[in-house]
C-alpha positions as CSV (number, residue, x, y, z in Angstrom):
1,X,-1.7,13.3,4.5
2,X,-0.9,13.0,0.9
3,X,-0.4,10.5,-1.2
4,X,3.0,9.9,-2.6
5,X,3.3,9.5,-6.0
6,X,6.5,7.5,-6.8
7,X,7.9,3.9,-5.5
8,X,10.5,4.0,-3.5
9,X,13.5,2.2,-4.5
10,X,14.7,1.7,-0.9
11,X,12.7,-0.2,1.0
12,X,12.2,-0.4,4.7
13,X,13.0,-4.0,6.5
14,X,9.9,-6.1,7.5
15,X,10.7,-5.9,10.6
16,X,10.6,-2.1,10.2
17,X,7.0,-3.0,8.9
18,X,5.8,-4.8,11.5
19,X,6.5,-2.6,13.9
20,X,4.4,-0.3,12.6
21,X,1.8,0.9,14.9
22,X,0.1,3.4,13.0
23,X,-2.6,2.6,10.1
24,X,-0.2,1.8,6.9
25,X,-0.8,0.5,3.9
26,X,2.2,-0.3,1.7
27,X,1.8,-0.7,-1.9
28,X,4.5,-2.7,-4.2
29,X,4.5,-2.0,-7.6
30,X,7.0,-0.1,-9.9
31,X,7.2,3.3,-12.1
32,X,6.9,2.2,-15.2
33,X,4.3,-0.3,-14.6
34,X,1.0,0.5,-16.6
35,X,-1.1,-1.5,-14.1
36,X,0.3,0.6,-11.2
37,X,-0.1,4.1,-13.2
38,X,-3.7,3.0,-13.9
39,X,-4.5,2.4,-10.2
40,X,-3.4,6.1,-9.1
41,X,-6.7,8.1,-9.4
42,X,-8.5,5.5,-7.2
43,X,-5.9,5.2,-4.6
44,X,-5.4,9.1,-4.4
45,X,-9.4,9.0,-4.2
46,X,-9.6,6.6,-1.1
47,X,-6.7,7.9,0.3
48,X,-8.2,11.9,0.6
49,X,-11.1,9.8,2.8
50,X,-8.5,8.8,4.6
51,X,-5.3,11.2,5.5
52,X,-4.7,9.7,8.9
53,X,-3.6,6.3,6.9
54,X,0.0,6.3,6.2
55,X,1.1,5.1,2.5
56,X,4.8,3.7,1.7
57,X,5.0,3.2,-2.0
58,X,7.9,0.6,-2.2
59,X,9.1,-0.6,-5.6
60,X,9.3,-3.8,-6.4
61,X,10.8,-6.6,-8.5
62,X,13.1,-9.5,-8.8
63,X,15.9,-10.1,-5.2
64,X,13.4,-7.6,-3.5
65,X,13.4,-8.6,0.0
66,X,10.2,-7.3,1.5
67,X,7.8,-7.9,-1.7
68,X,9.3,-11.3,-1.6
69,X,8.3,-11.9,2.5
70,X,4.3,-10.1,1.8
71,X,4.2,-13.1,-1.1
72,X,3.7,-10.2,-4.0
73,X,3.2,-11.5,-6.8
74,X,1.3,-8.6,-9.3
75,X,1.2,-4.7,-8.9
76,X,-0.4,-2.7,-7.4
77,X,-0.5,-4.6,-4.4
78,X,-2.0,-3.2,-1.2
79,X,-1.3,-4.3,1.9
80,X,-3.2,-2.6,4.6
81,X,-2.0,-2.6,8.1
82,X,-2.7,-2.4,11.6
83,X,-0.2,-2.3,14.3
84,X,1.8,-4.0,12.2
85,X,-0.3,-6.9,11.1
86,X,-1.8,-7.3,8.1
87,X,-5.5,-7.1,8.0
88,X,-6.2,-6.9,4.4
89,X,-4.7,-7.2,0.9
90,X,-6.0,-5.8,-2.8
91,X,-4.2,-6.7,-5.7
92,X,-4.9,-4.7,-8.7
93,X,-7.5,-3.1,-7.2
94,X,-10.5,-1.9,-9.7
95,X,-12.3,1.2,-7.8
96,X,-11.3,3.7,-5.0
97,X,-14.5,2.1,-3.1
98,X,-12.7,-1.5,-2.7
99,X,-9.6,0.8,-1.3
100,X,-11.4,3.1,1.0
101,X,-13.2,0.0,2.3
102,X,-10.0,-1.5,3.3
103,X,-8.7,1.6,4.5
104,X,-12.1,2.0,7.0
105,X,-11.1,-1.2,8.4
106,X,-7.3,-0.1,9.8
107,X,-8.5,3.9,10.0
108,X,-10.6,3.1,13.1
109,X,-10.6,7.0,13.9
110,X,-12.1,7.9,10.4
């Protein structure tokens, strides 16, 4: 599975989220956030060790609902989730090592 490469300006509902029973990791951030852009090579990086993880980009910002109920406060955030339940959480993330480490712990089939 690939990557995608743009946030999403409509975003699922949490409950939609949580759900989820496949590995997912939804990321908040926006476009035209340098931070975000930065990140890109080292998610698509940890990501291409990973292509059974699904990724919802989801753009976020001020009255958005779901960034709001995962307590996002910078971007890129990461959440990384299993059956809907969220089992780990980078924020800004440095390296596609920290990424694919989180990803290894909801892709239990990798």
């Amino acid at each position: 599975m690939t990557t995608n490469t743009v946030y999403s300006a409509t975003a699922p509902d949490r409950a939609e989220i949580d759900a989820l029973q496949a590995p997912t990791v939804v990321e908040f951030g926006a476009n035209w956030c340098g931070y975000c852009q930065a990140a890109q090579p080292s998610i698509a990086a940890a990501f291409d060790r990973h292509p059974r993880v699904r990724h919802i980009r989801i753009e976020d910002g001020k009255g958005r609902k779901l960034g709001r109920s995962f307590g996002v406060k910078l971007w890129p955030t990461l959440i990384f989730l299993s059956q809907g339940r969220e089992v780990a959480r980078l924020v800004r993330p440095a390296d596609a090592d920290a990424i694919a480490e989180a990803l290894g712990r909801i892709d239990t089939g990798a």
